[in-house]
N, C-alpha and C positions, 0 to 999 in steps of 0.2 A: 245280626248277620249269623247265617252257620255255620257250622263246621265243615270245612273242604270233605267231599270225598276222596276215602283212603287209598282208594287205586288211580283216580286223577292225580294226586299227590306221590305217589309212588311213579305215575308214568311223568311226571313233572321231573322227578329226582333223577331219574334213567337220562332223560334226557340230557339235564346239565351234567350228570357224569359223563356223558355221552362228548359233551362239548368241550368238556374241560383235560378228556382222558389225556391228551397227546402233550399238555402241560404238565400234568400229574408224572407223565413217561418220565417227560426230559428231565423233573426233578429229581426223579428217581437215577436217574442215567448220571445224573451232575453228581450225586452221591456217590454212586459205583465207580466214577473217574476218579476221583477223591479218595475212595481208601484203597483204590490199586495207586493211585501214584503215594499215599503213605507207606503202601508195602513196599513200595521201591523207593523207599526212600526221597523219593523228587516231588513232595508235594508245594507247592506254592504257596504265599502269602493270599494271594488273589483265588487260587484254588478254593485254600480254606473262607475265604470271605462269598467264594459264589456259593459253596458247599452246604455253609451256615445258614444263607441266604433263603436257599432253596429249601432246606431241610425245615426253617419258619413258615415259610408259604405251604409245604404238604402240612406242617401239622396243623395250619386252621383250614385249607380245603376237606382235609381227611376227615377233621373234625364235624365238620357241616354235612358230613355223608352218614356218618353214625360211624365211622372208624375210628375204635376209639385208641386199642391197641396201635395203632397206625398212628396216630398221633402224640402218642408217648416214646415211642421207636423217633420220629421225625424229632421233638424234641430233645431228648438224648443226644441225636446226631448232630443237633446245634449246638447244644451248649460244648460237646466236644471240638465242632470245627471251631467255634467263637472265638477259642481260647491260640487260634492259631497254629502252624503247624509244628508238630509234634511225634518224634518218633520213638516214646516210651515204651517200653516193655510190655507197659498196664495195656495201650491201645491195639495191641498186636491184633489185627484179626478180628476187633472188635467192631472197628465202622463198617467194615468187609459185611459183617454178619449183621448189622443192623441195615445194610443196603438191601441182600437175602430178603429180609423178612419182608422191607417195606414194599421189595419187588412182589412177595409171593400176595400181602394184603391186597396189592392194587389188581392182579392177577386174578384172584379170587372174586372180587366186587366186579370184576369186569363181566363175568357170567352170566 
């Protein structure tokens, strides 16, 4: 058997990011409600467990795109939500900014 052609393959990949984007969103979105409710203080148990959740599922979608930086960003933001909520010093501004990025990765792949 041979080797796919590289722009079938290419128009194969558009496509499922194509199908998959408005889940890829919402995860991103799940993230971004998550560290504005830690900057206020009011983040939930259930927050952090959908937060974690979702920040697992981008890293191995993002993964399977060739995002790779996207996938270290989405992990990071799990193993922070995992650990449940948390309003330290260390995390200040930090989910905030790994939401930023994952929003600006998905953003950029969407072109």
């Amino acid at each position: 058997m041979g080797m796919p052609n590289p722009s079938a393959l290419a128009e194969a990949m558009s496509r499922l990011w194509a199908q998959f984007l408005p889940q890829i969103e919402e995860r991103v979105s799940t993230l971004e409600n998550a560290a504005a409710a830690l900057a206020e203080g009011s983040l939930t148990p259930a927050q952090c467990e959908q937060a974690s959740s979702a920040a697992h599922n981008l890293a191995g979608v993002l993964g399977t795109f060739g995002l790779d930086r996207g996938t270290e960003l989405a992990r990071e933001a799990e193993l922070l939500y995992s650990s449940g909520p948390s309003t330290s010093p260390m995390l200040n501004g930090h989910p905030a900014a790994l939401a930023s990025q994952l929003r600006g990765i998905v953003a950029a792949r969407r072109r």
